[in-house]
C-alpha positions as CSV (number, residue, x, y, z in Angstrom):
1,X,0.3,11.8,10.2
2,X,3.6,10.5,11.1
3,X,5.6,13.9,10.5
4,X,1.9,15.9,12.9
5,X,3.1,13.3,15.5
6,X,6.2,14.5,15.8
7,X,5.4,18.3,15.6
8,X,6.5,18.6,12.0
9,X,3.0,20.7,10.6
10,X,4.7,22.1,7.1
11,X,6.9,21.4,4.4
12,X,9.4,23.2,4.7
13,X,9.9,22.0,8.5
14,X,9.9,18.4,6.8
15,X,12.4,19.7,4.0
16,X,14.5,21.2,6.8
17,X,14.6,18.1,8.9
18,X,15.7,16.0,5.6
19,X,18.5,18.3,4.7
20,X,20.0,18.1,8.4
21,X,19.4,14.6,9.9
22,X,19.4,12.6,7.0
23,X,21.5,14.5,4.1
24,X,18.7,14.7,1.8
25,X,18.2,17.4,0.1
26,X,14.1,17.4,-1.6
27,X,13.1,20.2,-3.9
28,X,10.0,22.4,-2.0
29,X,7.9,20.7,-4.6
30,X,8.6,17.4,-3.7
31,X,8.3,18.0,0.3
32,X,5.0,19.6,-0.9
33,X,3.6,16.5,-2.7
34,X,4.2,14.1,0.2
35,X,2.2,16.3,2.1
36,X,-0.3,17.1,0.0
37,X,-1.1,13.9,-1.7
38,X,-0.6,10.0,-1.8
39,X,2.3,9.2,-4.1
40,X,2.3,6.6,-6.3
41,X,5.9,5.4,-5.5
42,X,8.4,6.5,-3.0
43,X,12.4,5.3,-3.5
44,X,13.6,3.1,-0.5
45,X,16.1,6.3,-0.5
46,X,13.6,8.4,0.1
47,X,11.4,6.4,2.6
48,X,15.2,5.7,4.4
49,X,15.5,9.4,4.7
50,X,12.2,10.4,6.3
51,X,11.9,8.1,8.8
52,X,15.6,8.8,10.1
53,X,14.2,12.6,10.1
54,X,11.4,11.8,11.7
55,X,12.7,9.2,14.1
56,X,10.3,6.9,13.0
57,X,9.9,3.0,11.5
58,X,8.7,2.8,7.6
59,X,5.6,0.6,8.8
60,X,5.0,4.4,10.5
61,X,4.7,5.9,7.4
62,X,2.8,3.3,4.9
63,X,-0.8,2.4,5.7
64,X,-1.0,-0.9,3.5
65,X,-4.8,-1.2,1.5
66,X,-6.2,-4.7,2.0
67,X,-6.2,-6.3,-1.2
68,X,-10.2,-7.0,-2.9
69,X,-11.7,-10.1,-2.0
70,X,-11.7,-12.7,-4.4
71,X,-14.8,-13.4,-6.3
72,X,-17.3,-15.4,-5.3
73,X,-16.7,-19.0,-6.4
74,X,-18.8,-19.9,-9.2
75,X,-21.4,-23.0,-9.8
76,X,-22.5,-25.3,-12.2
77,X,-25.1,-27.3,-12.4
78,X,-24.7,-30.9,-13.6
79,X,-27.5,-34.1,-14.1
80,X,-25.0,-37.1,-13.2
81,X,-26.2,-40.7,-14.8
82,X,-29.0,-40.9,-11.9
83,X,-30.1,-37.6,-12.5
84,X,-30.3,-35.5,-9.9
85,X,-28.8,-32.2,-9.8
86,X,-25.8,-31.3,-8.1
87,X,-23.8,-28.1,-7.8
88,X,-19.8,-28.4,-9.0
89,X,-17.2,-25.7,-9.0
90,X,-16.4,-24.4,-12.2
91,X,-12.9,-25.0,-13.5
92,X,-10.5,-23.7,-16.1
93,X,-11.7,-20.1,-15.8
94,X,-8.3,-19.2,-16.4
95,X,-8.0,-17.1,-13.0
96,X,-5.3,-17.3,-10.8
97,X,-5.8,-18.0,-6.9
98,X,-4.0,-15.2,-4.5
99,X,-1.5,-16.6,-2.6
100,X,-2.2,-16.8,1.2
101,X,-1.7,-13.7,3.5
């Protein structure tokens, strides 16, 4: 979407751009697959290159996936001495917390 914004529709515009604003020279294949699919893994080279081409920021180009939500805390239920039911947290499931965002 980034590289649309700017008026850059193929991949051989794109490949263009790289070779003469930022000294990178992609093979057609690879300006093809940035296109044409999400990669896996970009090098900060790479990513460095593109958005001085495209004039742009990285946080341009990435679109960050939340991460899941954590499951659903699970509960016990335990008779103390006076027997009535109450509901505890389970512990020692061996599952690590996320840290905090």
């Amino acid at each position: 979407m980034a590289a649309a914004e700017r008026g850059v529709w193929t991949g051989t515009q794109l490949r263009r751009l790289l070779a003469e604003k930022a000294g990178l020279d992609l093979s057609a294949t690879s300006v093809s697959a940035l296109f044409t699919k999400q990669p896996s893994q970009v090098k900060l080279s790479t990513l460095a290159a593109l958005c001085t081409a495209l004039g742009c920021a990285p946080g341009d180009l990435l679109v960050l996936n939340p991460p899941a939500p954590p499951p659903a805390s699970v509960s016990v239920q335990t008779r103390p001495a006076d027997g009535n039911a109450s509901s505890a947290p389970l512990r020692g499931t061996g599952r690590r917390s996320l840290p905090p965002l």
